[in-house]
PDB file of N, CA, C and O in Angstrom:
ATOM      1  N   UNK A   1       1.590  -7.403 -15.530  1.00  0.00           N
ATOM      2  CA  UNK A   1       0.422  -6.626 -15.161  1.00  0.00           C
ATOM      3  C   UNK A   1       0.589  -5.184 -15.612  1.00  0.00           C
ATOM      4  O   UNK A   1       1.584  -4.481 -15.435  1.00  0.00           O
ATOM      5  N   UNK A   2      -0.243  -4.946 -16.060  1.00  0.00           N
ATOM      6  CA  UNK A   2       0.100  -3.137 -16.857  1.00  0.00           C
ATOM      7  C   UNK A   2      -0.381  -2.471 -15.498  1.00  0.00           C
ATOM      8  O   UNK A   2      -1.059  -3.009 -14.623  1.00  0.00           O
ATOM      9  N   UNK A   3       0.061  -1.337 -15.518  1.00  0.00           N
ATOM     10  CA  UNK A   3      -0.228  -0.224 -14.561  1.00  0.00           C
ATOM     11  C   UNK A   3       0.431  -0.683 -12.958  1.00  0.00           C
ATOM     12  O   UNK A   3       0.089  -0.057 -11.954  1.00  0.00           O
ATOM     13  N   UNK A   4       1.588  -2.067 -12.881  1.00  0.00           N
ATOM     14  CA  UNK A   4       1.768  -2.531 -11.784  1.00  0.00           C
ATOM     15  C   UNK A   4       2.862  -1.687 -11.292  1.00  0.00           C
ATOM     16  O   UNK A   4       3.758  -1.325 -12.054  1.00  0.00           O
ATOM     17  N   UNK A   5       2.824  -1.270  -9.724  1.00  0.00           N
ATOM     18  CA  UNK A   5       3.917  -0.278  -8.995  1.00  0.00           C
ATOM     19  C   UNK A   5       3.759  -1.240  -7.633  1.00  0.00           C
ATOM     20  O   UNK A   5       2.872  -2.072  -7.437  1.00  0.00           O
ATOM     21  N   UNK A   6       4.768  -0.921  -6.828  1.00  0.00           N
ATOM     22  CA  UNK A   6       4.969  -1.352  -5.373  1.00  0.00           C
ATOM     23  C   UNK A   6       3.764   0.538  -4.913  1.00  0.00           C
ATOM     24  O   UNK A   6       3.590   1.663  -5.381  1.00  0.00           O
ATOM     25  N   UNK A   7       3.328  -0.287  -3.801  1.00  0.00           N
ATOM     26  CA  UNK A   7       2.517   0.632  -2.972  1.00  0.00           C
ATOM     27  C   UNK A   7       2.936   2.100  -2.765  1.00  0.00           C
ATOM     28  O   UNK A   7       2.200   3.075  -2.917  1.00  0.00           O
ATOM     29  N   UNK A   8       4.315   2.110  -2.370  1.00  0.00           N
ATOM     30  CA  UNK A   8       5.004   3.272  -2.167  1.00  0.00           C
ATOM     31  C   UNK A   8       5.492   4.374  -3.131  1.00  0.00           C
ATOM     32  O   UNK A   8       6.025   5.447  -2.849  1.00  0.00           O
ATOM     33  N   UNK A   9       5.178   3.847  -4.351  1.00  0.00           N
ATOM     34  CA  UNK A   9       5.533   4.626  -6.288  1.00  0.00           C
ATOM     35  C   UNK A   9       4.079   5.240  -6.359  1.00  0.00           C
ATOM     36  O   UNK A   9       3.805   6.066  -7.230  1.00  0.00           O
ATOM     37  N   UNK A  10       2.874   4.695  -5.147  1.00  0.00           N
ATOM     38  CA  UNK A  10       1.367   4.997  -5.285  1.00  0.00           C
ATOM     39  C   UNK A  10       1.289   6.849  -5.217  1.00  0.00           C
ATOM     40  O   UNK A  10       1.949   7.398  -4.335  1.00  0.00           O
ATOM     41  N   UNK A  11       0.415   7.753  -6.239  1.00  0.00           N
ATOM     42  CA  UNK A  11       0.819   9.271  -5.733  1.00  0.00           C
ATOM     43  C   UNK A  11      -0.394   9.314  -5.261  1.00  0.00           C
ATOM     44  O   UNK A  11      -1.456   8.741  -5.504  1.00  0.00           O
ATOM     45  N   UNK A  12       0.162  10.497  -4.181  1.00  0.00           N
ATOM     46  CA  UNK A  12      -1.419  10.684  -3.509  1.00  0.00           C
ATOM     47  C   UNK A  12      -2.163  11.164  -3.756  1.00  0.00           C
ATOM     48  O   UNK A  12      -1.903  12.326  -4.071  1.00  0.00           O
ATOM     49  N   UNK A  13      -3.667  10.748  -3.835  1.00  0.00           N
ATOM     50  CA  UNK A  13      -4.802  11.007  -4.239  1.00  0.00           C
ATOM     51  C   UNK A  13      -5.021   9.790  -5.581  1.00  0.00           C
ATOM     52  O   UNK A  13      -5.819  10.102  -6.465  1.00  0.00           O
ATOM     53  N   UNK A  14      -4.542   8.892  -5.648  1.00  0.00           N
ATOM     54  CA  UNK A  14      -4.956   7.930  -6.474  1.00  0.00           C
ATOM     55  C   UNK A  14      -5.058   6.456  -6.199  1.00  0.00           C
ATOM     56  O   UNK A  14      -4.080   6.050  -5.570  1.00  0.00           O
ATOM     57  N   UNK A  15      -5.900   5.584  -6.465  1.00  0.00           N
ATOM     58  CA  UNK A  15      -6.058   4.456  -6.017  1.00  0.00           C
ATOM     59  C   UNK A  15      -5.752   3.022  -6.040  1.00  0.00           C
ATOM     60  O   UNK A  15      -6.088   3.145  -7.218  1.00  0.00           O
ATOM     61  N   UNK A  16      -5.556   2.228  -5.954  1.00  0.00           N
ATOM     62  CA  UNK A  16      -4.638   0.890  -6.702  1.00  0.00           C
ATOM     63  C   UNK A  16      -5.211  -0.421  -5.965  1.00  0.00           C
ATOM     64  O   UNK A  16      -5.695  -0.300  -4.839  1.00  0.00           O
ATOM     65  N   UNK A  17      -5.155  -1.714  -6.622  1.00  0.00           N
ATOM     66  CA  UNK A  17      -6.019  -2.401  -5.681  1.00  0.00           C
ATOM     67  C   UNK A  17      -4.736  -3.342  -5.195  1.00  0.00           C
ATOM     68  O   UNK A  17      -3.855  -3.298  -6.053  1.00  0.00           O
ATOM     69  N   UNK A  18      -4.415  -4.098  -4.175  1.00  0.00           N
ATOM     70  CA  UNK A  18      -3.309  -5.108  -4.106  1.00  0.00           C
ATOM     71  C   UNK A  18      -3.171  -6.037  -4.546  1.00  0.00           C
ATOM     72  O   UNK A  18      -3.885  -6.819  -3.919  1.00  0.00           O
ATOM     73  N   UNK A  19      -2.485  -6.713  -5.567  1.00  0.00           N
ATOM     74  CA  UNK A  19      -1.983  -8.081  -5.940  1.00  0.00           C
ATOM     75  C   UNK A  19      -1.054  -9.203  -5.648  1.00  0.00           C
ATOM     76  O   UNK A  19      -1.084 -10.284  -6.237  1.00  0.00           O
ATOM     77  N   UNK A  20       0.024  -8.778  -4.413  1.00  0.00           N
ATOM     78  CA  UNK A  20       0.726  -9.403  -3.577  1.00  0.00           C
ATOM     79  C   UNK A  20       1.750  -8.672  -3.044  1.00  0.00           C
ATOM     80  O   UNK A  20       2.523  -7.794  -3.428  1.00  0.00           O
ATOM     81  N   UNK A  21       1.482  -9.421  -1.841  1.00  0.00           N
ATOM     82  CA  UNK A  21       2.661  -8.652  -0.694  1.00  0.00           C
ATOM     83  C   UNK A  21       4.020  -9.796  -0.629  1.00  0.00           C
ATOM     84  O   UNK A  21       4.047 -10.957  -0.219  1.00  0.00           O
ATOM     85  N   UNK A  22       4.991  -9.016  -1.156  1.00  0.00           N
ATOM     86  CA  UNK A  22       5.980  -9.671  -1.206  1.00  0.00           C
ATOM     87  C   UNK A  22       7.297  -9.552  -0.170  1.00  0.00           C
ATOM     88  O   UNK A  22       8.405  -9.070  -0.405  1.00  0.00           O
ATOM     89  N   UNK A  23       6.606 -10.370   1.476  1.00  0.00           N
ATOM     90  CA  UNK A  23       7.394 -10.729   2.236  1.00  0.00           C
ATOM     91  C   UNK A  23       7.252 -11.811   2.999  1.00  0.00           C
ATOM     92  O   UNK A  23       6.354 -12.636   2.829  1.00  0.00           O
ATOM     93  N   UNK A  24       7.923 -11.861   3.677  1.00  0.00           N
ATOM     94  CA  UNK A  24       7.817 -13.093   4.548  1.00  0.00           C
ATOM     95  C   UNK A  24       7.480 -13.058   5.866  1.00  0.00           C
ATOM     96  O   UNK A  24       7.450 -11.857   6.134  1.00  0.00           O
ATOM     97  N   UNK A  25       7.131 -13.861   7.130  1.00  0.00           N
ATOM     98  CA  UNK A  25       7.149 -13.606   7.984  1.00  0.00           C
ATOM     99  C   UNK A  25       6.463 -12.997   9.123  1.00  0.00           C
ATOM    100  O   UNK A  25       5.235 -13.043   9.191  1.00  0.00           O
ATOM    101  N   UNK A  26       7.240 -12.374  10.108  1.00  0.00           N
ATOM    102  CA  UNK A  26       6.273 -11.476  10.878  1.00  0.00           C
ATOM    103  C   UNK A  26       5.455  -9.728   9.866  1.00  0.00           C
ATOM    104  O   UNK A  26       4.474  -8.987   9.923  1.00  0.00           O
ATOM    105  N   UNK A  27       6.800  -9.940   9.032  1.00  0.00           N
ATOM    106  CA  UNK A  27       6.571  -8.484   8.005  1.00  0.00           C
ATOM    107  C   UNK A  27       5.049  -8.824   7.222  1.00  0.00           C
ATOM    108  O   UNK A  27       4.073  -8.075   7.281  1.00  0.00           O
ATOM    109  N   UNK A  28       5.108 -10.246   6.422  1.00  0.00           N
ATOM    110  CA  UNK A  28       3.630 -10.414   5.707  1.00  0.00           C
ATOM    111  C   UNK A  28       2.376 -10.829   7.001  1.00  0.00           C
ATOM    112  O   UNK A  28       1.171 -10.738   6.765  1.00  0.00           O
ATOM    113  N   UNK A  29       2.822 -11.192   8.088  1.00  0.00           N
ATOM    114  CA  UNK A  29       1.382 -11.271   8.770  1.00  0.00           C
ATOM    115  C   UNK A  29       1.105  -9.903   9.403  1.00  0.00           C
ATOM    116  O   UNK A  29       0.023  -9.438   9.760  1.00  0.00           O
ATOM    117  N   UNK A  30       1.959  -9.529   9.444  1.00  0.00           N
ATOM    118  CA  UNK A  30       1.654  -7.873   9.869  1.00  0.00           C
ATOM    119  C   UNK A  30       0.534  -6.740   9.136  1.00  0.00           C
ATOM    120  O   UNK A  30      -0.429  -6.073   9.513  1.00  0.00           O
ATOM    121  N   UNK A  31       1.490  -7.028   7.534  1.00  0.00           N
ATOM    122  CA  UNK A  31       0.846  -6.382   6.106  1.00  0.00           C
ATOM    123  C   UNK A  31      -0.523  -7.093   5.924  1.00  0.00           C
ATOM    124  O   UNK A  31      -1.333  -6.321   5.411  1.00  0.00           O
ATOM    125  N   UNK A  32      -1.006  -8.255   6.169  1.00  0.00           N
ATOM    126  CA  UNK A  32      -2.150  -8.623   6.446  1.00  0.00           C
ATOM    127  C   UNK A  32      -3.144  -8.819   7.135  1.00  0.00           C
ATOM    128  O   UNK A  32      -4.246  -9.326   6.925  1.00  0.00           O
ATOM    129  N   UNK A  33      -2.476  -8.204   8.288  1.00  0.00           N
ATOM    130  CA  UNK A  33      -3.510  -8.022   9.004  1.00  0.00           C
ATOM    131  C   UNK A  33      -3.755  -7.075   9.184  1.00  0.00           C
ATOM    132  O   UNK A  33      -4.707  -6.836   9.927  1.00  0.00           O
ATOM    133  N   UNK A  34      -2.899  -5.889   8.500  1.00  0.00           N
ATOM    134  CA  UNK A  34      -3.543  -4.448   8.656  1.00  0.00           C
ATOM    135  C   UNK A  34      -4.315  -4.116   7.025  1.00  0.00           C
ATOM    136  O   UNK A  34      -4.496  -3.047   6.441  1.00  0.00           O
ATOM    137  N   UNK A  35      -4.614  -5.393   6.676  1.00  0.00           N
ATOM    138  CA  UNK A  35      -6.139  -5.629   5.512  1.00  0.00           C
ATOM    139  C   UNK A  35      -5.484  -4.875   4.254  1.00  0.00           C
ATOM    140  O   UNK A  35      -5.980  -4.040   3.496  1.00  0.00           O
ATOM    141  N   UNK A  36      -3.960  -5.559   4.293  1.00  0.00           N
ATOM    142  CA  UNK A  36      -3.550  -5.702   2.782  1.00  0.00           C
ATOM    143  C   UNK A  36      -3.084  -6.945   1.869  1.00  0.00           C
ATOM    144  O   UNK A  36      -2.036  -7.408   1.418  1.00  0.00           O
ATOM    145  N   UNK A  37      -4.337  -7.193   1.856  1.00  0.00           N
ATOM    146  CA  UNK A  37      -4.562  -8.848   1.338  1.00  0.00           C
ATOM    147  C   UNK A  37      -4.817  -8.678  -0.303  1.00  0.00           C
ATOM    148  O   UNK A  37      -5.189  -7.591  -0.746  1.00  0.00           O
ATOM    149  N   UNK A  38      -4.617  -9.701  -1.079  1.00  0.00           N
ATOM    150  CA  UNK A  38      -5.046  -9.202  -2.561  1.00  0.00           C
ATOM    151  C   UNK A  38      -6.331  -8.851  -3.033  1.00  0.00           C
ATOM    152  O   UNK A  38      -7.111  -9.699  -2.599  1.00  0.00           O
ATOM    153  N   UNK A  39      -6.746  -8.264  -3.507  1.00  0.00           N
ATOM    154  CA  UNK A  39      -8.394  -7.657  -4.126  1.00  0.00           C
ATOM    155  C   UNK A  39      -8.480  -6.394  -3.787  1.00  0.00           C
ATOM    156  O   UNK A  39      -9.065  -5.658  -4.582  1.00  0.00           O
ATOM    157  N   UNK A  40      -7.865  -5.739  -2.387  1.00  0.00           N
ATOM    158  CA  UNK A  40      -8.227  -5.067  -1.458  1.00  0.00           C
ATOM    159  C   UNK A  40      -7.551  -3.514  -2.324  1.00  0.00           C
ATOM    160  O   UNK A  40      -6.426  -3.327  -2.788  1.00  0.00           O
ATOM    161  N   UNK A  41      -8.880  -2.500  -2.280  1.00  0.00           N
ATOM    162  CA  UNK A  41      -8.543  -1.509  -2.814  1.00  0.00           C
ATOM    163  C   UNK A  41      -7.623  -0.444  -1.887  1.00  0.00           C
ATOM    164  O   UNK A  41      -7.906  -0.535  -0.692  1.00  0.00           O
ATOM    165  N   UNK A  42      -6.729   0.403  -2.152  1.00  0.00           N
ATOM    166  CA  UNK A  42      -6.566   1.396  -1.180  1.00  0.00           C
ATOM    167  C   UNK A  42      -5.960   2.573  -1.823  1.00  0.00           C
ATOM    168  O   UNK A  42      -5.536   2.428  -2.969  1.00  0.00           O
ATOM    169  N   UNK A  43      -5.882   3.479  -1.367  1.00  0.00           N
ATOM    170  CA  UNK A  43      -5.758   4.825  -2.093  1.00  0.00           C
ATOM    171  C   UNK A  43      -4.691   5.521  -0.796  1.00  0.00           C
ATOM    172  O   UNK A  43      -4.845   5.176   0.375  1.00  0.00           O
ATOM    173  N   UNK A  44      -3.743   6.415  -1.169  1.00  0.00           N
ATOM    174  CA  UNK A  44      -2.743   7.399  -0.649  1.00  0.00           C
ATOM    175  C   UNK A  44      -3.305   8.629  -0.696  1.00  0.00           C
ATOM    176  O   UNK A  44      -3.588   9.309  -1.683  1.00  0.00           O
ATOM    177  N   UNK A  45      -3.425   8.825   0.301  1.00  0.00           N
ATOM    178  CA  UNK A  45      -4.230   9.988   0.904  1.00  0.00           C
ATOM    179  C   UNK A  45      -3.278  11.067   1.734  1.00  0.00           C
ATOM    180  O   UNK A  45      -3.854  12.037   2.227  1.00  0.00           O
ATOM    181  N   UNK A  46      -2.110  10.961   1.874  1.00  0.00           N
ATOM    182  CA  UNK A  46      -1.088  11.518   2.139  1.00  0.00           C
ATOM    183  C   UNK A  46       0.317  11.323   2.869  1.00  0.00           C
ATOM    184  O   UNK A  46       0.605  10.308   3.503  1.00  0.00           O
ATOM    185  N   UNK A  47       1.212  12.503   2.688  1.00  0.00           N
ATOM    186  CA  UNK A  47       2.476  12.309   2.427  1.00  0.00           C
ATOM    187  C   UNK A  47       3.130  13.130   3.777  1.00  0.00           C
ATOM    188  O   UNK A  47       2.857  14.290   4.086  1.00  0.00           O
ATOM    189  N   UNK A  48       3.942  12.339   4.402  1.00  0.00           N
ATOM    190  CA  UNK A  48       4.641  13.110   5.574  1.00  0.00           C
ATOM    191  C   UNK A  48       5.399  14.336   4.650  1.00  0.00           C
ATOM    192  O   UNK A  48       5.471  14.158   3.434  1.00  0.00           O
ATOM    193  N   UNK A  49       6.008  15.683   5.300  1.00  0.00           N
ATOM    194  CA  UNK A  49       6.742  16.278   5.076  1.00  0.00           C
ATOM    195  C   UNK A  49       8.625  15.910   4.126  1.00  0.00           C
ATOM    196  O   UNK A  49       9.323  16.192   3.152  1.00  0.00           O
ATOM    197  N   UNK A  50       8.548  15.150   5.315  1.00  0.00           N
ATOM    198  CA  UNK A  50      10.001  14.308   4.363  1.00  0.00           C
ATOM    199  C   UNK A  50       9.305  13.058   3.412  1.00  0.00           C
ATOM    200  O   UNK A  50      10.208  12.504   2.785  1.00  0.00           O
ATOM    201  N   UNK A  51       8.439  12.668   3.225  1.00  0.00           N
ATOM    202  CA  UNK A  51       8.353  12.090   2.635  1.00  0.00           C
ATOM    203  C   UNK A  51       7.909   9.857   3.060  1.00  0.00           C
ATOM    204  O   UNK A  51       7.518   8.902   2.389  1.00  0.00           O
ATOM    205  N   UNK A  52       8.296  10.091   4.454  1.00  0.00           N
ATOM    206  CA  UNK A  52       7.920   8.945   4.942  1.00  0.00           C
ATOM    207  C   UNK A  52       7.916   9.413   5.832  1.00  0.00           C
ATOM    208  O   UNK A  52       8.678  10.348   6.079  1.00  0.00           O
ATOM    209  N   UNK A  53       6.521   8.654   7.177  1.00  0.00           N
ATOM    210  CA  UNK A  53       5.904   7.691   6.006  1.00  0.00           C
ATOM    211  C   UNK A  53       4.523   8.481   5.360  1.00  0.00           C
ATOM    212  O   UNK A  53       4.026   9.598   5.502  1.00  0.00           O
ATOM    213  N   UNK A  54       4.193   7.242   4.563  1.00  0.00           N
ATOM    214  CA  UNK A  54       2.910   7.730   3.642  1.00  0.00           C
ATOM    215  C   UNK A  54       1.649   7.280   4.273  1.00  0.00           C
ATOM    216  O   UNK A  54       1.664   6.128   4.708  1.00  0.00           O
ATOM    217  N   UNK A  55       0.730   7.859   4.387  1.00  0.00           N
ATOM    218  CA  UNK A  55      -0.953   7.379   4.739  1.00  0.00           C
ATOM    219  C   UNK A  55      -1.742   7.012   3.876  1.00  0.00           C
ATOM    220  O   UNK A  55      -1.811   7.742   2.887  1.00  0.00           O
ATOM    221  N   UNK A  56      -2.394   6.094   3.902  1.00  0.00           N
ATOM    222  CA  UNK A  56      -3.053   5.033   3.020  1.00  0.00           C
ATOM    223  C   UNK A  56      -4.575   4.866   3.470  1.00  0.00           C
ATOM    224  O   UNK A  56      -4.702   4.801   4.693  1.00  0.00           O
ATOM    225  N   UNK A  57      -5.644   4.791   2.801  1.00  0.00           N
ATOM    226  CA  UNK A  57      -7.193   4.488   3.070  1.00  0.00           C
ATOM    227  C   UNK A  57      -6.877   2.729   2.600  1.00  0.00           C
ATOM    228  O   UNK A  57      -6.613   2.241   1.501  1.00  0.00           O
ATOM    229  N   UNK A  58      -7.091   1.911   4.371  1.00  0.00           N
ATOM    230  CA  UNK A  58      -7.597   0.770   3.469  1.00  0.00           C
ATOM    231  C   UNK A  58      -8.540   0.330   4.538  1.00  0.00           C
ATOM    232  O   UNK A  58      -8.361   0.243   5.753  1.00  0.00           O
ATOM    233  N   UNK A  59      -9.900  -0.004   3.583  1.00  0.00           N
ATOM    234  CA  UNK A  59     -10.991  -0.447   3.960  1.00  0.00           C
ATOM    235  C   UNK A  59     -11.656   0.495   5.228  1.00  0.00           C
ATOM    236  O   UNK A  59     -12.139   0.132   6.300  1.00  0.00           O
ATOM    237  N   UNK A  60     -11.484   1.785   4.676  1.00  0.00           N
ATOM    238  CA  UNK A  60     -12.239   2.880   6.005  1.00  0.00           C
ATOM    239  C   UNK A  60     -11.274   3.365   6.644  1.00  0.00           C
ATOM    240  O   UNK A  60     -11.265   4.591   6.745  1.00  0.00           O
ATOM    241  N   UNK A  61      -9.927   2.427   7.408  1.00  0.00           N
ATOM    242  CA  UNK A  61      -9.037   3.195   8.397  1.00  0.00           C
ATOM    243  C   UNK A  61      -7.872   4.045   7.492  1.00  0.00           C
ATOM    244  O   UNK A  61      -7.691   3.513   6.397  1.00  0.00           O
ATOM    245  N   UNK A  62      -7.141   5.119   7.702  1.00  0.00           N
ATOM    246  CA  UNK A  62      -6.493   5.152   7.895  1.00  0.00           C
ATOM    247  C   UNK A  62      -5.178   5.123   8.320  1.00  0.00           C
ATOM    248  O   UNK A  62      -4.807   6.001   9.098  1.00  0.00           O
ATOM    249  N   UNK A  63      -4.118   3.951   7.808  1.00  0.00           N
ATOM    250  CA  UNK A  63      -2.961   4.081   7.829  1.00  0.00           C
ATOM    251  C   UNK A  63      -1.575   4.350   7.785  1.00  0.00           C
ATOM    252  O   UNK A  63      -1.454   4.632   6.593  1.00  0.00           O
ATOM    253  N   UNK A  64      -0.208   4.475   8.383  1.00  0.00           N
ATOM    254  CA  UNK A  64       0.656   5.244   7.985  1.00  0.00           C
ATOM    255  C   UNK A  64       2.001   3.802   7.662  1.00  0.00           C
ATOM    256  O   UNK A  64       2.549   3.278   8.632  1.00  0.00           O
ATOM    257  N   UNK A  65       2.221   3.514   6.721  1.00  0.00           N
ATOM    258  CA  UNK A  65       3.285   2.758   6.694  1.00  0.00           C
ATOM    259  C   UNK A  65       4.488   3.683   6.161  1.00  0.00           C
ATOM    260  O   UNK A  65       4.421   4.767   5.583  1.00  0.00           O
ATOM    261  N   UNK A  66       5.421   3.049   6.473  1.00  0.00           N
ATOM    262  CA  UNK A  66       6.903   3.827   6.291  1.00  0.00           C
ATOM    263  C   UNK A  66       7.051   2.783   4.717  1.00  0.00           C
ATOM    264  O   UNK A  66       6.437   1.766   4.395  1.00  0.00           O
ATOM    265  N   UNK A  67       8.572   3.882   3.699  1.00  0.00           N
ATOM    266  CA  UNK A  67       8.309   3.239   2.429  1.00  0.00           C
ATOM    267  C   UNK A  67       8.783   1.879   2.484  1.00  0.00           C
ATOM    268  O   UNK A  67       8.785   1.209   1.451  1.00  0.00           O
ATOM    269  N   UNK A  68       9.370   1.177   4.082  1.00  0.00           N
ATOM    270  CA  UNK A  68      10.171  -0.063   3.877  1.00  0.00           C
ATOM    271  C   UNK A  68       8.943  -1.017   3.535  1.00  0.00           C
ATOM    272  O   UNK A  68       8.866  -1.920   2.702  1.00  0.00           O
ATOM    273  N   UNK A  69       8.183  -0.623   4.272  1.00  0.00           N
ATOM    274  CA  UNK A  69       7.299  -1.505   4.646  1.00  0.00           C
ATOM    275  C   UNK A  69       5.969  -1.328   3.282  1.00  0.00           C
ATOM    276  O   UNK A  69       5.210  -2.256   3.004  1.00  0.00           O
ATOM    277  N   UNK A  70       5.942  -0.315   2.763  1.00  0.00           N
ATOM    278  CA  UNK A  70       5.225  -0.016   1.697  1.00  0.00           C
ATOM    279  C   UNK A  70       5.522  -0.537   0.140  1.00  0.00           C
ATOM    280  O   UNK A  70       4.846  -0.581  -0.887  1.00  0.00           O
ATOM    281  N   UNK A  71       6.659  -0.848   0.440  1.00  0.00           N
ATOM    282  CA  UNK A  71       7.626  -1.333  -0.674  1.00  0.00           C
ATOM    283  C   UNK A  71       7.384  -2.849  -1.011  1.00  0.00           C
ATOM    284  O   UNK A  71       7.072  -3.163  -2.159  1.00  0.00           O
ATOM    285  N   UNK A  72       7.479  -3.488  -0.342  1.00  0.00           N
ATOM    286  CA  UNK A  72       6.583  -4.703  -0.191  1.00  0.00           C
ATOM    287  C   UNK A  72       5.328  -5.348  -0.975  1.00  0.00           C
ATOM    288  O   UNK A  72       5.117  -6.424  -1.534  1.00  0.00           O
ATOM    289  N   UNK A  73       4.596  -4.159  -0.744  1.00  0.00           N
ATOM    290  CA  UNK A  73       3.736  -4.344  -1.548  1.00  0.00           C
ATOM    291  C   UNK A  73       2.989  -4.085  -2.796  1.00  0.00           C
ATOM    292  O   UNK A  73       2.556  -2.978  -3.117  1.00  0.00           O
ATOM    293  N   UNK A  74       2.819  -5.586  -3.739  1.00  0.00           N
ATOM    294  CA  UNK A  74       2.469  -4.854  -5.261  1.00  0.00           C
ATOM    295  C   UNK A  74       1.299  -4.755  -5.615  1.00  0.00           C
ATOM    296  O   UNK A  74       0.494  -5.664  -5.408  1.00  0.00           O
ATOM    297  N   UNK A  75       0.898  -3.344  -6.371  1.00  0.00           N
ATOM    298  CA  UNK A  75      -0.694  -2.931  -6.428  1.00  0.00           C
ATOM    299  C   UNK A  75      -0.340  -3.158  -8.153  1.00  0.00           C
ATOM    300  O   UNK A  75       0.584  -3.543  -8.870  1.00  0.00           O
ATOM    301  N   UNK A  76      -1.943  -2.567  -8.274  1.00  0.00           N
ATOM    302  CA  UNK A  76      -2.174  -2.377  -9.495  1.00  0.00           C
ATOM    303  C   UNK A  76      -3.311  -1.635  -9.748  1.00  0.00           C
ATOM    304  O   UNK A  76      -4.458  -2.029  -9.536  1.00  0.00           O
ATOM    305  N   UNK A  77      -2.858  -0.092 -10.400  1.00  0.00           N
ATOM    306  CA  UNK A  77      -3.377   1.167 -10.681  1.00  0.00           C
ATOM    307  C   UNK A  77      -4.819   0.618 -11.327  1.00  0.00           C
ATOM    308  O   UNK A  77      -5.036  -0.240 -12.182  1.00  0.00           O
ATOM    309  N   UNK A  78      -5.733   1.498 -10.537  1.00  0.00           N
ATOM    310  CA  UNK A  78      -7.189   1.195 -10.691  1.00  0.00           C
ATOM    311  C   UNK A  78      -7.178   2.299 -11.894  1.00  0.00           C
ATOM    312  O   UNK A  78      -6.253   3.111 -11.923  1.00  0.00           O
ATOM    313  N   UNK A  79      -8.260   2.333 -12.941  1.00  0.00           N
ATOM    314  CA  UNK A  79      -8.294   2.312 -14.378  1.00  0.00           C
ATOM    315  C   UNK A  79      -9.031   3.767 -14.367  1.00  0.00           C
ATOM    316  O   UNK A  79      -9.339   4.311 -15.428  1.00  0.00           O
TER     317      UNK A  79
END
């Protein structure tokens, strides 16, 4: 996939849509149910001071995942 990064390589202020979350478990029903399923656009909207965690726009809310958990997941840079 060209332009493909894990969620957390995402810089802020730019957008990426998801193509798979690569975990297992309580970790992937978690990541999916906080509506990071594949198709799903989301954009990094900002950056803690140290650096984790990061805040994410998906689907209207506002989220903060830490990079473990951001890492997980693979986007792909909207064009």
């Amino acid at each position: 996939m060209a332009g493909s990064k894990t969620l957390n390589q995402l810089p802020v202020g730019s957008a990426a849509v998801v193509r798979r979350v690569n975990a297992g478990g309580i970790m992937q029903r978690r990541l999916l149910d906080l509506g990071l399923v594949p198709g799903t656009r989301v954009e990094a909207v900002g950056r803690s001071p140290l650096g984790d965690p990061i805040a994410y726009n998906i689907r209207g809310a506002v989220i903060a995942l830490r990079q473990e958990e951001s890492s997980l997941v693979l986007v792909e840079l909207e064009s």
